[in-house]
Each structure stands twice: as C-alpha cells, then as structure tokens.
C-alpha positions as CSV (number, residue, x, y, z in Angstrom):
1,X,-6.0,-13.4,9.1
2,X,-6.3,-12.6,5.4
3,X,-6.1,-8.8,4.9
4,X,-6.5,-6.3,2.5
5,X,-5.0,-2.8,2.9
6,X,-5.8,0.7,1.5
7,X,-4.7,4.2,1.8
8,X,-4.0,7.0,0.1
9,X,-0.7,9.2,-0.2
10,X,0.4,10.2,2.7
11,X,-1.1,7.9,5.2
12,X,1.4,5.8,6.3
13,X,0.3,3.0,5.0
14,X,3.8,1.4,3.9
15,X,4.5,2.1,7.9
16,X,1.8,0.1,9.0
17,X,1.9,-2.5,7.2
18,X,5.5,-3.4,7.7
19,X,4.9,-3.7,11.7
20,X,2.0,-5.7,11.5
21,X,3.5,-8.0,8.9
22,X,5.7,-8.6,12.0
23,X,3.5,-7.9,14.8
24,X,0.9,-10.8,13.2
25,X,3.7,-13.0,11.8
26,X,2.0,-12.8,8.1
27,X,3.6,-11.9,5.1
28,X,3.2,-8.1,3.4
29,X,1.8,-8.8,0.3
30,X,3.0,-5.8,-2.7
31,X,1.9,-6.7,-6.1
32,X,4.9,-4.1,-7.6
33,X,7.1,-6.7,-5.8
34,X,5.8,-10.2,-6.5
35,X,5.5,-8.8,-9.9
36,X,9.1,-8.0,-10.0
37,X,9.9,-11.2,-8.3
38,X,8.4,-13.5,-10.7
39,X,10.0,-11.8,-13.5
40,X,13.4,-11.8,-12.0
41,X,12.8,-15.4,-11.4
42,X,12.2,-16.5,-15.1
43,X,8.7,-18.2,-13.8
44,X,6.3,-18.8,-16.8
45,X,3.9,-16.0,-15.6
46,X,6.6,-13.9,-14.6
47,X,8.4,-14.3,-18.7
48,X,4.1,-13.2,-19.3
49,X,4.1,-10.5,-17.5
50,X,7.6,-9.0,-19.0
51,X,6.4,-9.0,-22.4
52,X,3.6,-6.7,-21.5
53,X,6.1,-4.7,-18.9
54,X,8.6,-4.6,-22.1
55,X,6.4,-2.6,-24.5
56,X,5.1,-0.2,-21.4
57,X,1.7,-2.0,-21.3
58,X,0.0,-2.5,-18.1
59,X,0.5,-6.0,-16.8
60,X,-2.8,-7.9,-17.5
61,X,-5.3,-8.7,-14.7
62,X,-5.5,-12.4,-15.7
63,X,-1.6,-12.6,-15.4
64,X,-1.2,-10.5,-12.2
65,X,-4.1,-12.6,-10.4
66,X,-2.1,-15.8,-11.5
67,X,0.7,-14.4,-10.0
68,X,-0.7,-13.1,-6.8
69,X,-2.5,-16.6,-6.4
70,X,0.6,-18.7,-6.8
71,X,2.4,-16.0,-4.1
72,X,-0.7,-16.7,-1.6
73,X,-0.1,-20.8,-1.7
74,X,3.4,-20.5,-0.5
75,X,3.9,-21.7,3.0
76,X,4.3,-18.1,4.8
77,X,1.0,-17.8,4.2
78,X,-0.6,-20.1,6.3
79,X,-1.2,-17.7,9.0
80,X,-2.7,-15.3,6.8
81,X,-1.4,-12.4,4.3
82,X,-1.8,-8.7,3.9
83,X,-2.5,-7.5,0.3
84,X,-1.1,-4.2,-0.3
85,X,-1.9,-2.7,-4.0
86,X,-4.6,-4.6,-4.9
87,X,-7.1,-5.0,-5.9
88,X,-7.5,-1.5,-7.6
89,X,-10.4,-2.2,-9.5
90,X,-14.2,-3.7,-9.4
91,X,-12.6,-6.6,-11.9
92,X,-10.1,-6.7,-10.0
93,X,-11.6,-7.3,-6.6
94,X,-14.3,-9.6,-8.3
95,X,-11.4,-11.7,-9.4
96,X,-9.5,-11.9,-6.7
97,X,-12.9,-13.0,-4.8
98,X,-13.3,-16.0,-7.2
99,X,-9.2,-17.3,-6.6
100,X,-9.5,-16.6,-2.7
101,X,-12.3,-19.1,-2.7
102,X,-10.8,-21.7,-4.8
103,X,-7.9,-21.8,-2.6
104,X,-9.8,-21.7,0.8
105,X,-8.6,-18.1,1.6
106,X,-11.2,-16.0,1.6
107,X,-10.5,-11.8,2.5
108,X,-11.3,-11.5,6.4
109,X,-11.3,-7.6,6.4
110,X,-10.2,-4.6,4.5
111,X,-8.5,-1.9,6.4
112,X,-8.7,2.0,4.9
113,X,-6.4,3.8,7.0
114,X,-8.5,7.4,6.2
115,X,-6.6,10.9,6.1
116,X,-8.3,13.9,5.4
117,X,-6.5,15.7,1.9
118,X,-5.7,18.6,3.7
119,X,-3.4,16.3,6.4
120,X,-2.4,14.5,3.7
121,X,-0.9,17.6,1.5
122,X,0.3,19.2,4.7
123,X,2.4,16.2,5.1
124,X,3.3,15.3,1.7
125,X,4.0,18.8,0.0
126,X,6.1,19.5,3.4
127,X,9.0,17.2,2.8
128,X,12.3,18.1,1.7
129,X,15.2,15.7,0.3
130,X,19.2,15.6,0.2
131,X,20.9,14.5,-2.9
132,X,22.7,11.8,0.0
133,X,19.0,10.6,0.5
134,X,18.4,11.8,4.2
135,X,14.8,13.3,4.2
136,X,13.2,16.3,6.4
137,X,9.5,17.8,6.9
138,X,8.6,21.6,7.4
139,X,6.6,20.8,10.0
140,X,7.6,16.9,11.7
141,X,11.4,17.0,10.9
142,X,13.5,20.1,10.7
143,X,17.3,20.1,9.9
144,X,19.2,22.2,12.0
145,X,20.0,24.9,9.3
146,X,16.9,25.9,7.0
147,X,17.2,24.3,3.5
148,X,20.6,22.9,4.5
149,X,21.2,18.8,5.0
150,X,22.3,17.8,8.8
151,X,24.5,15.2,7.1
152,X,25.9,16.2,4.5
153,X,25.5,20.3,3.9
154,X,23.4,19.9,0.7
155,X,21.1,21.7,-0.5
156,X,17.7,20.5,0.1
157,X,15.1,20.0,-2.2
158,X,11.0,19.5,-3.4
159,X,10.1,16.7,-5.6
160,X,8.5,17.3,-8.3
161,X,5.3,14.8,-7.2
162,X,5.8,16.2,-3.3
163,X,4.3,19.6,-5.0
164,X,1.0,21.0,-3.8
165,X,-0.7,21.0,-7.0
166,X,0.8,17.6,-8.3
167,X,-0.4,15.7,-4.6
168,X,-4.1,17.3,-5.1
169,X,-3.9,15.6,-8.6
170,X,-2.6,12.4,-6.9
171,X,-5.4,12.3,-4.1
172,X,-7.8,13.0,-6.6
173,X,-6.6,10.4,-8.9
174,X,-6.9,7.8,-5.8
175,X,-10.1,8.8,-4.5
176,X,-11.7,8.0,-8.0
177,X,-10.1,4.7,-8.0
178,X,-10.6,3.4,-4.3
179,X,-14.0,5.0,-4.1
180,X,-16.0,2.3,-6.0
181,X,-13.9,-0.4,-4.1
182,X,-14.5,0.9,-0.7
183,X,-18.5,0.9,-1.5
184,X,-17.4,-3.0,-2.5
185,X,-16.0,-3.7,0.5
186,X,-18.5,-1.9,2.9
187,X,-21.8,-3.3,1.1
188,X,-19.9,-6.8,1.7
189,X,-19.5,-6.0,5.4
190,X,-15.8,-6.4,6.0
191,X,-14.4,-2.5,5.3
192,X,-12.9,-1.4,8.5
193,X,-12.5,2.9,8.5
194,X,-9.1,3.6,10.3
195,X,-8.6,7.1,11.7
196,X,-5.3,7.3,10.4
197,X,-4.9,11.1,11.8
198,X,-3.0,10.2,15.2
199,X,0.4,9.1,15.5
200,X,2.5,6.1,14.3
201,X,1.5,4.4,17.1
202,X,-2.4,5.2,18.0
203,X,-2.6,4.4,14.4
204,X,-1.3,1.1,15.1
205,X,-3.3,0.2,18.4
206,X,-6.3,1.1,16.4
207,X,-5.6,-1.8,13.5
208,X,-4.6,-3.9,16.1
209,X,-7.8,-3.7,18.2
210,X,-9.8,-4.5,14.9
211,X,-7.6,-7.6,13.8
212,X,-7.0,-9.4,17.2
213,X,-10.2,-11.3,17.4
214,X,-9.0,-12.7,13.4
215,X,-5.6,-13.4,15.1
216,X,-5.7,-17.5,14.4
C-alpha cells in the first residue's frame, strides 16, 4: 500500500504512523530524516542538499524529490511506504505524481487524520515538560504534585511553541498550507477524512478499516 499521511499539530499523527509502519510491515517515510540521512551519508544529492541546508536555504524541491525517489526504490519498500511530510505543496505533490509513475508506485490513498483546533490547542497548550525530559498534560497526564516532576522534583514548564497564542499561529499556518493539497487529493479521489478525535486506539481501527482492502 503506498500512503500519504497528513495532520496537523496535535493529532497524533507521529503515533499513528509509527504502529502502522509496523502493523503493515512498510516503511515510515519522514523527509526531515531521509534528508538527514543522505547527508550524513556523503551521497551526491545528500552533499546537494547540505549546501542549501549550510547557508539556511530551504532544500530545493528538485533535490528533495531525488532524494525521496531514490529512498522509495530501496527494497523495504516493496510492500508499500507511508510518506510523512510531504508533499507540502501543489509543485510538490505534482512532482511527486510524475516520479511515483516512473517508478511504478503510484499514491494508493492519502490519510488526514482531522482534529478540530479547539482539541488540538486543548491538547497542545496543556502540556508541561521537566528539564529530565519526562512530560505531563493538564488534562491527560497529571504529576502527582502540581507543577512538580514525578521523577525528578523539577519544576515543570511551557514551551514557548506549546503556548496558546503561538499553536493558533501554528494551526493556522498549516491549515493554509494542507488546505490546497487536501482539495488535490479529494478532486483525485483518494483523500480519506480520519476522525482523529477518539483515542489512540479507535483512531487506529479507523485507518486500519480504510487500508486493509490495499493490504497486498
């Protein structure tokens, strides 16, 4: 099954995809870390990409499309691949269209695992960190002392980006962005709307229901 899967903030997306990479037996696909890989690697399009990644410029799509089609030829890919991060753009997805046809590898379905912002800040905005990296929610995860680390006895704390007004910004940000790609996706018939406002695992059965009859 060849997958591609959205979602904003917030929605557990990193969750799902790690069990289904498993549960399907496909690889999770994250273009941060093929990108990463290929430049730790020294390979030619990885030494491209760092020269661009060097002087803070955004990686190009022709490079990043080179890399992600060399990553989708390797053999743990046979039974299919989730895409995680891109595309994030109309080029982008118009691209990636063209190389998953020349390699016989065309997209199956696109998941959006869909939140609604409210949910979405309510879980973000309510999470509190330790200096010793544990992590606790207001509402889903509450140390046994307010403000006070179960582990350790820290102090707990907000980041900066788990701030009310900074995750508005950031759902905004992504709504603008996936918007024009999720009209893409649906005109071509193959955008699948996950309610992603249960738990872990409802969330789950629901993906799982939609991608069994692609299971090959």
């Amino acid at each position: 099954m060849n997958i591609v899967l959205f979602g904003p903030p917030g929605a557990g997306k990193g969750t799902q995809a790690k069990e289904l990479a498993k549960h399907y037996n496909i690889p999770h696909i994250s273009t941060g870390d093929i990108l990463r890989a290929n430049v730790r690697e020294g390979t030619k399009l990885g030494m491209k990409a760092k020269e661009y990644m060097d002087k803070g410029e955004l990686v190009p799509d022709e490079v990043l499309i080179g890399i992600i089609r060399d990553r989708l030829q390797q053999p743990d890919c046979k039974n299919g691949y989730m895409l995680d991060g891109y595309p994030r753009t109309l080029p982008q997805a118009e691209a990636l269209k063209e190389i998953l046809e020349k390699i016989g590898k065309p997209l199956e379905v696109v998941l959006n695992i869909d939140v609604p912002d409210d949910e979405l800040i309510d879980r973000l905005s309510g999470r509190r960190m330790c200096s010793c990296g544990e992590s606790y929610h207001l509402i889903f995860n509450l140390p046994l002392k307010e403000g006070t680390c179960d582990s350790c006895g820290g102090k707990l704390y907000q980041r900066d980006d788990d701030k009310e007004e900074v995750v508005r910004q950031r759902l905004e940000v992504y709504a603008a962005k996936t918007k024009p790609l999720i009209d893409y996706y649906s005109d071509r018939g193959i955008l699948v709307n996950i309610d992603g406002t249960g738990s872990v695992e409802d969330v789950f059965r629901q993906i799982c229901d939609v991608l069994d009859p692609y299971r090959k």
